[in-house]
C-alpha positions as CSV (number, residue, x, y, z in Angstrom):
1,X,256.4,89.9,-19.9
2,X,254.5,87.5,-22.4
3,X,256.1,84.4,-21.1
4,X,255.5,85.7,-17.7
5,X,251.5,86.4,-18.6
6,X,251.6,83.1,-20.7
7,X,252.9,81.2,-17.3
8,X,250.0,83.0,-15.4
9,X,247.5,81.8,-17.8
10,X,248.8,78.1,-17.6
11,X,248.6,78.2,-13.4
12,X,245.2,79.7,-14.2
13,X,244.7,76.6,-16.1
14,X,246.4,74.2,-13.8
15,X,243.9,75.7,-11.2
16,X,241.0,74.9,-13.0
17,X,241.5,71.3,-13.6
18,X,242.4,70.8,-10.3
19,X,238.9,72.2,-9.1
20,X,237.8,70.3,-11.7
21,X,239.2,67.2,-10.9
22,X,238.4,67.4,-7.3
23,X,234.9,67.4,-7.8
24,X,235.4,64.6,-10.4
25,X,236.8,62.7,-7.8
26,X,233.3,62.1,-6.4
27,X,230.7,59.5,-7.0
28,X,227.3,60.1,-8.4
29,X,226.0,58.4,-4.9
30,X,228.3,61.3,-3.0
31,X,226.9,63.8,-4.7
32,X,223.4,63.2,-4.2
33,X,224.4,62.1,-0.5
34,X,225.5,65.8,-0.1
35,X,223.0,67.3,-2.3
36,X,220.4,65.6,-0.2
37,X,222.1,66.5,3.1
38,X,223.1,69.7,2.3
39,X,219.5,70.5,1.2
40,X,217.8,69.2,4.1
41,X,220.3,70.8,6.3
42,X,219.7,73.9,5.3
43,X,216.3,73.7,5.4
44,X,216.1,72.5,8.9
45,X,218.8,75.2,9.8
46,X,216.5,77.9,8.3
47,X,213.5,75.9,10.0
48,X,215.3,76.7,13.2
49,X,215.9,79.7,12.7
50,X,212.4,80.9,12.1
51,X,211.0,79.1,15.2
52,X,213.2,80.6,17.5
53,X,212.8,84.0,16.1
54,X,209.0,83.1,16.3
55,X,209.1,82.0,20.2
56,X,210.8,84.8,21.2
57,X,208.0,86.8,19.2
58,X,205.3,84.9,20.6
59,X,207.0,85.7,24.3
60,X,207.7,89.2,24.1
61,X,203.8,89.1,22.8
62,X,203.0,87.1,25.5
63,X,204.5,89.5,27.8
64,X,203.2,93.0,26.4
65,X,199.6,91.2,26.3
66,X,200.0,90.2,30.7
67,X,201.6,93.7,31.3
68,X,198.9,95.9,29.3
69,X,196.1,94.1,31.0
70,X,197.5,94.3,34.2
71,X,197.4,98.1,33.8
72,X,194.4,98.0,32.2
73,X,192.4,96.6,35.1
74,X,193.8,99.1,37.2
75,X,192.4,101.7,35.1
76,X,189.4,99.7,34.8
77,X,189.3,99.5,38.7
78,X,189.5,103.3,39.5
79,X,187.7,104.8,36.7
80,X,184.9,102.6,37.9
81,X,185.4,104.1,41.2
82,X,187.1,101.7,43.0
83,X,188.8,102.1,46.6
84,X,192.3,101.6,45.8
85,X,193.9,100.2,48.9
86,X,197.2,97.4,48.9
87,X,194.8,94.3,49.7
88,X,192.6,95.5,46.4
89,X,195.7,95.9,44.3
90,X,197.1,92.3,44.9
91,X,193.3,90.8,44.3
92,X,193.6,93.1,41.0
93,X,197.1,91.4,39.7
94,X,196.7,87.8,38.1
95,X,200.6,87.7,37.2
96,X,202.8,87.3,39.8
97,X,205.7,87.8,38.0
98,X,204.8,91.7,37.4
99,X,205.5,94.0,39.8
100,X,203.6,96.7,40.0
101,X,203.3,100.5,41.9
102,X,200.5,102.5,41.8
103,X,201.4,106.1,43.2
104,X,198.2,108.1,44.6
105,X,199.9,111.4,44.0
106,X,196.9,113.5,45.9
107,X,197.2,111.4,49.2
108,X,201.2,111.1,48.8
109,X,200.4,107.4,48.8
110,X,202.2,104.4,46.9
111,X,200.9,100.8,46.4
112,X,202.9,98.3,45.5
113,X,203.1,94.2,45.0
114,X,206.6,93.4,44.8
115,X,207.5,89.6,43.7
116,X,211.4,90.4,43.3
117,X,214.2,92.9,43.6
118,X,213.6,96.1,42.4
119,X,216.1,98.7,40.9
120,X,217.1,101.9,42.3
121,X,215.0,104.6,40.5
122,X,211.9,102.5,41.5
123,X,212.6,102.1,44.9
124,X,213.2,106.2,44.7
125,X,210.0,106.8,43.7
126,X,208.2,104.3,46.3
127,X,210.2,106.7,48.7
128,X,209.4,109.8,47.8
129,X,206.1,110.2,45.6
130,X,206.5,113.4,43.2
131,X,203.4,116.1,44.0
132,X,200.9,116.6,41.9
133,X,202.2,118.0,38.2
134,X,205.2,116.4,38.6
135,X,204.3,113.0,37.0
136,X,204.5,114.9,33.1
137,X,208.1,116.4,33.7
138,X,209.2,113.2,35.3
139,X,208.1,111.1,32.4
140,X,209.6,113.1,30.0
141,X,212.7,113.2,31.6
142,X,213.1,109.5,32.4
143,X,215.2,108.6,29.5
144,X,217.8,111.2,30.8
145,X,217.6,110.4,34.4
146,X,217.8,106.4,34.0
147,X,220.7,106.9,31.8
148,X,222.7,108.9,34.4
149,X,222.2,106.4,36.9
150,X,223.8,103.9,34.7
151,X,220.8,102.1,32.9
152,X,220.2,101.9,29.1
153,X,217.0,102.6,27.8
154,X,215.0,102.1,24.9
155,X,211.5,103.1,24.0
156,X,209.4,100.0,23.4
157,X,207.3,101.2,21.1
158,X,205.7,97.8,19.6
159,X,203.1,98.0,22.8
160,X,200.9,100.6,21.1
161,X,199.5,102.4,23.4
162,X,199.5,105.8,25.1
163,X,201.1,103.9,27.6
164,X,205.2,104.7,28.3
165,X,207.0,102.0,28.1
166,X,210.7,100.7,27.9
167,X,213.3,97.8,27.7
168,X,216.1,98.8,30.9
169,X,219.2,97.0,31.1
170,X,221.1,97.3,34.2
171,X,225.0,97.6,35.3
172,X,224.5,94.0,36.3
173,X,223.3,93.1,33.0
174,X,219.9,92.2,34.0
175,X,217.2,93.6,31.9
176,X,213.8,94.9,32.5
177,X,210.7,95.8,30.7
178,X,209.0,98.9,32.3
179,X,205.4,100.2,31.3
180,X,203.7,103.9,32.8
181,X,200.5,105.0,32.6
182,X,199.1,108.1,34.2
183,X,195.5,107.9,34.8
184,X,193.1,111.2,35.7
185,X,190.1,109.9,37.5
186,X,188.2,113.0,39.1
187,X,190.8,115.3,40.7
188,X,193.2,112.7,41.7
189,X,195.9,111.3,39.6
190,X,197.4,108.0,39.9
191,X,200.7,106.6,38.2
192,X,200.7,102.8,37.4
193,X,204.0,101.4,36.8
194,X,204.1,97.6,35.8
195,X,207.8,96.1,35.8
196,X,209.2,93.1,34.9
197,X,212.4,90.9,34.9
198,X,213.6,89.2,31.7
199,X,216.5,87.0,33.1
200,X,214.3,84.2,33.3
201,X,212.9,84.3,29.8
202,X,216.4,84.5,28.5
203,X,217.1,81.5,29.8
204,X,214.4,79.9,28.6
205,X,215.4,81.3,25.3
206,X,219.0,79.8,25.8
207,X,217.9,76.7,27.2
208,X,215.2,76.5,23.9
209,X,218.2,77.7,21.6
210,X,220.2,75.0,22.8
211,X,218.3,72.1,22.4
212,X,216.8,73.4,18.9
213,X,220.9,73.5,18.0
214,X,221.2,69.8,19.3
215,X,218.4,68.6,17.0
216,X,219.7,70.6,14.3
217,X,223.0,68.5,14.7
218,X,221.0,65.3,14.9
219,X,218.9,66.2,11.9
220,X,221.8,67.1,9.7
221,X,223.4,63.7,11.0
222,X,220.4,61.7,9.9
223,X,219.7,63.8,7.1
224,X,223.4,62.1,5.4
225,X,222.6,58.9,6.2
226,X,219.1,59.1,4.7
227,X,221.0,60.8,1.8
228,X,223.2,57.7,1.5
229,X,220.4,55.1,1.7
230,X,218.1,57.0,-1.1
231,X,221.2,57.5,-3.5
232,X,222.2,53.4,-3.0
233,X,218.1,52.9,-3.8
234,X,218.4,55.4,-7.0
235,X,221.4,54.1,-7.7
236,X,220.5,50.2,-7.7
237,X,218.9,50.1,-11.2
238,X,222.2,51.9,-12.4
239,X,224.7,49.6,-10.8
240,X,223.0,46.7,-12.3
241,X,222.7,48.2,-15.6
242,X,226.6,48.0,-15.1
243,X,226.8,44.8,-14.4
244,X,225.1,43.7,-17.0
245,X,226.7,45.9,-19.5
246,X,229.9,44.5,-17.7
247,X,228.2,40.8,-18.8
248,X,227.6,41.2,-22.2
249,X,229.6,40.1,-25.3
250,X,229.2,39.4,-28.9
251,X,228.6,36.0,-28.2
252,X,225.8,36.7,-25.2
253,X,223.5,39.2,-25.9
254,X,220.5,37.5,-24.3
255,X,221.3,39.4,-20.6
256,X,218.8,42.0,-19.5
257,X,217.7,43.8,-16.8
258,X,215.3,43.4,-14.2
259,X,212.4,46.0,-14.6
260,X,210.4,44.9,-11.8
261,X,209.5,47.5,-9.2
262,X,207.7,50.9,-9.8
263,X,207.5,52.7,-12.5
264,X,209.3,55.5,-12.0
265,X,212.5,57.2,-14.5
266,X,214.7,54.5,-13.6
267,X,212.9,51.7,-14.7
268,X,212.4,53.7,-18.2
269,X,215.6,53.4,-18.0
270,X,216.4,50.0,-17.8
271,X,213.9,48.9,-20.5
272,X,215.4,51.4,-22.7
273,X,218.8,49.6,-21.9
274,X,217.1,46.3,-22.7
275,X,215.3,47.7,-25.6
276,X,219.0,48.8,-27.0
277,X,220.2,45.3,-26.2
278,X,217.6,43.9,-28.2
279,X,218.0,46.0,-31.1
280,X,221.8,45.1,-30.7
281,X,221.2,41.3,-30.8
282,X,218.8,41.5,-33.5
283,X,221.3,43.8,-35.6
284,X,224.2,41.3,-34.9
285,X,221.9,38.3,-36.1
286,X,221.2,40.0,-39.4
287,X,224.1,41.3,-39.8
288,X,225.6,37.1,-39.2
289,X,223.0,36.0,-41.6
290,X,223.9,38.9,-44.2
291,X,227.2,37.5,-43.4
292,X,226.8,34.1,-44.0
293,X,224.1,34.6,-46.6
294,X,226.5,36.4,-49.3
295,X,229.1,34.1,-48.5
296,X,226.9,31.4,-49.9
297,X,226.3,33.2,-52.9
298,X,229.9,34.1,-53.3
299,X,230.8,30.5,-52.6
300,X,228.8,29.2,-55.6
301,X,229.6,31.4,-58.5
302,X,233.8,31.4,-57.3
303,X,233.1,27.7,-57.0
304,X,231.6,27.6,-60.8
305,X,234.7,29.4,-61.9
306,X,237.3,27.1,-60.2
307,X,235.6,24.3,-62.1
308,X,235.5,25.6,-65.0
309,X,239.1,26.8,-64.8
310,X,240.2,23.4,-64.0
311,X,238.7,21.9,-67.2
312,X,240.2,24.1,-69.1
313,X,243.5,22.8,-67.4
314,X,242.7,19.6,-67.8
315,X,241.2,19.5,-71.4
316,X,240.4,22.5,-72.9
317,X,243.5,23.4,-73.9
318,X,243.6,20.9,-76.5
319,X,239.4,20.7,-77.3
320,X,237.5,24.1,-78.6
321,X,234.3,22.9,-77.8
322,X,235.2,22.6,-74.2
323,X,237.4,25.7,-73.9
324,X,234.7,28.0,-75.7
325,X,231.7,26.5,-73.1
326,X,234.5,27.0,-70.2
327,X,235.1,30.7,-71.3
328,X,231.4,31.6,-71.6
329,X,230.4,30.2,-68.1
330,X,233.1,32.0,-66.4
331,X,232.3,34.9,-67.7
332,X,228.6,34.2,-66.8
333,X,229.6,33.6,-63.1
334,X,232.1,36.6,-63.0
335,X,229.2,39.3,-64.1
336,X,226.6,37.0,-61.7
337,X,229.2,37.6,-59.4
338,X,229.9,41.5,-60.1
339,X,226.3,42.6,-59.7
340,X,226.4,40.5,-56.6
341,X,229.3,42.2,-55.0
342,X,227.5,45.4,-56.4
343,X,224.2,45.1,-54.2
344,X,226.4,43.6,-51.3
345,X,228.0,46.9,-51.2
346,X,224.5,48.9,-51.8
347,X,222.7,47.3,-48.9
348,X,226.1,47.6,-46.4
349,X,226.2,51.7,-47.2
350,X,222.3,52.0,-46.9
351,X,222.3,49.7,-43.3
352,X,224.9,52.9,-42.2
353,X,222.8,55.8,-43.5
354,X,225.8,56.5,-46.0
355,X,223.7,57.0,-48.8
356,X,222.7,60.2,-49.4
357,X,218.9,60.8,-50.6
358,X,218.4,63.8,-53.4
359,X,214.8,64.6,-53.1
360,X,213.1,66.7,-56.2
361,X,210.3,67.3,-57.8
362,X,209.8,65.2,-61.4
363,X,207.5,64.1,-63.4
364,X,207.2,60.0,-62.9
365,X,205.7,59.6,-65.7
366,X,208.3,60.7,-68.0
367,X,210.6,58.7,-65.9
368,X,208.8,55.4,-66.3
369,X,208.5,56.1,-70.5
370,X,212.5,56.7,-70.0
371,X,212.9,53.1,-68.2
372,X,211.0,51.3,-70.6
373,X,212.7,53.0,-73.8
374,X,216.2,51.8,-72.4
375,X,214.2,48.6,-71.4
376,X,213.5,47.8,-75.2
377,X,216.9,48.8,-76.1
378,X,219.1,47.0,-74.2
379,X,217.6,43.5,-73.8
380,X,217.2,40.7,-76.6
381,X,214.0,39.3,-75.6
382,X,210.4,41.1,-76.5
383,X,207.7,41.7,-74.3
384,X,204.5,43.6,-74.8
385,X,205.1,46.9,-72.8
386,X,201.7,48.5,-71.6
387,X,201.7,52.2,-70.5
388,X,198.6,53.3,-68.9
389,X,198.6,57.2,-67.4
390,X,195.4,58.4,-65.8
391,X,197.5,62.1,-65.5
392,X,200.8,63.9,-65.2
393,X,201.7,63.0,-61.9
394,X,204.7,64.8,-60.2
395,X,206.6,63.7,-57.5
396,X,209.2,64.8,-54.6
397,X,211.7,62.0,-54.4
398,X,215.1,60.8,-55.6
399,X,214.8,60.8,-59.5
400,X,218.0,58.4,-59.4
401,X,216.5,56.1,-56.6
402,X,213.4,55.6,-58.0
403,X,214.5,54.8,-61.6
404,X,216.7,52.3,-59.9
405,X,213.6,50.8,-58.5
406,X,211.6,50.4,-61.3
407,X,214.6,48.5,-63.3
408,X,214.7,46.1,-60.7
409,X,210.8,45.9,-61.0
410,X,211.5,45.1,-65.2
411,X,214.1,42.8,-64.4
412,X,212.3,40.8,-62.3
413,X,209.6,40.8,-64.5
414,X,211.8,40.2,-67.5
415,X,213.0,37.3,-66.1
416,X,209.6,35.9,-64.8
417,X,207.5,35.9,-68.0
418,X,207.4,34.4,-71.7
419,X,208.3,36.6,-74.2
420,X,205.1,38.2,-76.5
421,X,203.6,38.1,-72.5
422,X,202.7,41.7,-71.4
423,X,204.0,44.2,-68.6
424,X,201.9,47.0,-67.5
425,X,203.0,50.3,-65.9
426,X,200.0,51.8,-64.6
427,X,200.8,55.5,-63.5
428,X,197.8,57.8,-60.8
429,X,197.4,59.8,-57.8
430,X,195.9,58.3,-55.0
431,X,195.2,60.2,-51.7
432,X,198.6,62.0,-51.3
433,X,200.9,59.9,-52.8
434,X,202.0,59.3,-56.7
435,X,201.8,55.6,-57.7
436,X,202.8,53.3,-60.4
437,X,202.1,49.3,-60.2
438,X,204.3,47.2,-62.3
439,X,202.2,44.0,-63.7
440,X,203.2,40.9,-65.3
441,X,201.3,38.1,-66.2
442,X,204.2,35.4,-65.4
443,X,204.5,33.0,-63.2
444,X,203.2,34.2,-59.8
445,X,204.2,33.1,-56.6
446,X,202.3,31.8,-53.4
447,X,201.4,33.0,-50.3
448,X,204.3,32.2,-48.3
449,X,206.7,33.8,-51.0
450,X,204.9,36.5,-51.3
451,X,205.3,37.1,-47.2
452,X,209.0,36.9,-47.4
453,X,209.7,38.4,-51.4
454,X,211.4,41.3,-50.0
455,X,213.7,39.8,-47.5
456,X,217.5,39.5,-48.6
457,X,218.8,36.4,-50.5
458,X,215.4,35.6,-50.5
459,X,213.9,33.7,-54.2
460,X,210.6,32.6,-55.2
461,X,212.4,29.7,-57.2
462,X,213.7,28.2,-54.4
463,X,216.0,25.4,-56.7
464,X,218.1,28.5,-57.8
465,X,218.2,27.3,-61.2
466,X,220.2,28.8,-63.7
467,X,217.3,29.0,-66.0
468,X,216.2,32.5,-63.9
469,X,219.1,33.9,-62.2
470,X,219.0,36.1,-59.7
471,X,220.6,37.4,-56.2
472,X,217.5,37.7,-53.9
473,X,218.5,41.1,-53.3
474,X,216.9,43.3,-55.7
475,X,213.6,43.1,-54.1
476,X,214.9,44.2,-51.1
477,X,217.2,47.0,-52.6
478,X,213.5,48.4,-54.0
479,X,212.2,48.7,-50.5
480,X,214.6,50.1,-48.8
481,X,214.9,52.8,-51.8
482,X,210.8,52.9,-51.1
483,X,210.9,53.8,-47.6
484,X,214.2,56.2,-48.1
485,X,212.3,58.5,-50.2
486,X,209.1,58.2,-47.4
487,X,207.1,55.9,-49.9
488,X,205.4,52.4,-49.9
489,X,206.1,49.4,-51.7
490,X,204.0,46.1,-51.6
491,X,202.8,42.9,-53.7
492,X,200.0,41.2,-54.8
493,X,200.8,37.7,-56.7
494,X,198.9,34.3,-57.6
495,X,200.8,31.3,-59.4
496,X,200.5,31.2,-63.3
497,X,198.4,34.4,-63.4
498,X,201.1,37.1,-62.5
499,X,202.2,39.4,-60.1
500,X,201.6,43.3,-59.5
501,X,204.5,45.6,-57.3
502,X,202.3,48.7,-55.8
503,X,204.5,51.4,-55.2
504,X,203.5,54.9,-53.9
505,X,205.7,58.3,-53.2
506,X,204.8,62.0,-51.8
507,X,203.1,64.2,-54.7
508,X,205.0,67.3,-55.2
509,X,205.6,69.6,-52.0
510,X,202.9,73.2,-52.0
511,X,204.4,76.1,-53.0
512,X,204.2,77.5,-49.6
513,X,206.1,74.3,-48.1
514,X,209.6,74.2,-48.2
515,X,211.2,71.4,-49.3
516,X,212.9,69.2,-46.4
């Protein structure tokens, strides 16, 4: 039984991929082209619908309107005292297509103007008027009476009036509309009976029904091909997004696509397409000028060491003096090299968000005193450090990031001023953000280093001496670090007076803010 159920539940499955798959079959352009068809013939079926039910409305109005006032001038005519004769009857009818009988039950008299055939029970009563008091029990028993001489009736009772009225169809399938009224004028009494013949408005109705149905056709016809034409014009800015897609390479990224026209959704979306292509292309340059960038620094150091390596081979072996300076620059080069390969790495994670950002609240103060402690510790050369603190500043940031920054702020500024020469870390609050400049009164740089100090591989010194070495990444490192923890970092610098890094972070988060 489980295998059978499990069977049952793979068919199931089966099924459903196959209904899946048949819809999948379709294109986009299909599917709006029956979308749009299906829609609009729906709409003109429902259309259709409603007129024709309106028409045949507006005709059985039309009818109940001409066969009320027909018996209402009649009424009119007598009541005002009117000699009711056949010649004055026919002047009183505007329809011809009513017939009507008036039956003077005092003078046992019957007036009629007949435009077509009339059934039986009419005829009977043209015959042989009922006396007077008869009219009531004859009218109440007509239902009865019509039905046993093989007509069905129904009470029409959307002609509101005390009028008796009723739809008759006959054995032969024609169908009448028949409408009483018994009117009391002194002590005569007169029955008015105005009858009419519906086969020609049914096949008016037909003949209307049939043509509507024909448009209808037509309509749903057009309605596809329309649908095709407005899906190929949606459509367009799609297919030649393909194309160019189709087009594009690592090698050419300059195709775009054309985004004149109006402005509607599909133009957004072709600029966005170009706008991604353009991000692409200038993502592939830097990423080629990263490339070929570290590749030049790695070239020179690796190039160092091979020299050095072959002097050793060549001389060294036998001289000290030449083996010792051999040893020492290729040890020089190798941890050049390391903390090369180290920031290389840094600035690949950071370009794929795979560093992670610890925000917290800490005091940057007591992380700046903690930088230049380990400052004076580890390096061999003395400078004048300066400490100025308006307040305790507190800040929400990564504590690891940011003491990372402001090492790459002291080497640089290590390495850019005398020794006995000062640095300054001034620490305030300004607006919403915590700050700390880092100032040195070294050797400055110009205008058009100071443009370009935080782009990679980028050096004031543009000889690369080994007198200040140096990757040209650092700088850049410290921004990116900036802006990761939502801070800003900038510059201010003039040759032989010194340079001073701005950098600014969020203050500490309210209590009733939750830390994001």
């Amino acid at each position: 039984m489980t295998k059978n159920l499990y069977t049952q539940y793979e068919e199931w499955g089966i099924m459903s991929k196959k209904s899946k798959s048949f819809f999948s079959r379709f294109t986009i352009a299909h599917k709006i082209t029956m979308m749009y068809g299906g829609i609009f013939s729906l709409s003109l079926l429902i259309i259709s619908f409603f007129v024709l039910v309106n028409v045949t409305v507006i005709e059985q109005n039309n009818i109940k309107e001409e066969m009320k006032k027909t018996v209402e001038n009649i009424d009119d005519y007598i009541k005002n005292g009117g000699e009711l004769s056949q010649e004055t009857l026919e002047a009183l009818l505007e329809n011809k297509y009513i017939e009507v009988n008036v039956v003077d039950v005092k003078n046992h008299k019957v007036y009629k103007n007949s435009v077509g055939k009339l059934p039986s029970f009419v005829r009977q009563i043209q015959s042989q008027p009922p006396p007077h008091g008869f009219l009531e029990e004859e009218r109440n028993n007509r239902s009865e009476e019509l039905e046993k001489k093989g007509f069905k009736v129904d009470i029409a009772k959307e002609f509101n009036m005390d009028d008796k009225a009723y739809f008759i169809s006959g054995r032969d399938g024609k169908e009448f509309v028949l409408l009483e009224k018994e009117i009391n004028f002194e002590e005569n009494c007169y029955l008015v009976q105005a009858f009419k013949m519906l086969q020609k408005n049914d096949y008016y109705f037909r003949s209307f029904g049939l043509r509507l149905f024909l448009i209808d056709i037509l309509g749903i016809f057009l309605s596809f091909l329309i649908g095709r034409y407005i899906s190929r014009r949606m459509l367009k800015p799609v297919e030649e997004i393909q194309q160019t897609a189709e087009r594009i390479s690592i090698e050419d990224l300059s195709q775009r696509i054309d985004t004149s026209g109006p402005d509607d959704e599909m133009k957004e979306l072709a600029e966005t397409f170009n706008s991604m292509i353009s991000r692409l292309e200038n993502s592939f340059q830097k990423q080629n000028q990263f490339i070929s960038d570290a590749s030049h620094e790695l070239r020179t150091p690796i190039s160092v060491i091979q020299g050095y390596a072959n002097l050793i081979n060549r001389w060294g072996k036998s001289d000290p003096t030449v083996l010792e300076e051999s040893i020492q620059s290729i040890l020089a080069e190798t941890e050049h090299m390391s903390q090369l390969i180290k920031k290389l790495l840094f600035l690949a994670k950071s370009d794929q968000n795979r560093i992670p950002v610890q925000k917290e609240q800490f005091c940057l103060n007591e992380l700046v005193k903690e930088v230049v402690k380990e400052m004076e510790i580890t390096t061999e050369t003395k400078r004048n450090i300066i400490i100025k603190e308006q307040k305790t500043v507190e800040i929400y940031a990564d504590s690891s990031m940011i003491k990372q920054l402001l090492w790459i702020h002291c080497e640089n500024a290590l390495k850019y001023t005398k020794q006995n020469d000062s640095i300054t870390f001034h620490i305030y609050e300004q607006c919403e953000y915590g700050c700390v400049d880092v100032q040195d009164n070294g050797v400055g740089m110009n205008e058009e280093d100071v443009t370009r100090i935080f782009d990679r591989f980028y050096r004031a010194d543009k000889s690369r001496n080994k007198e200040i070495p140096g990757t040209g990444l650092g700088l850049s490192i410290a921004k990116w670090i900036a802006e990761s923890n939502d801070g800003k970092i900038s510059v201010e610098s003039e040759l032989e007076k010194g340079t001073i890094f701005h950098n600014a972070f969020p203050l500490k988060k309210k209590k009733n803010q939750k830390y994001s």
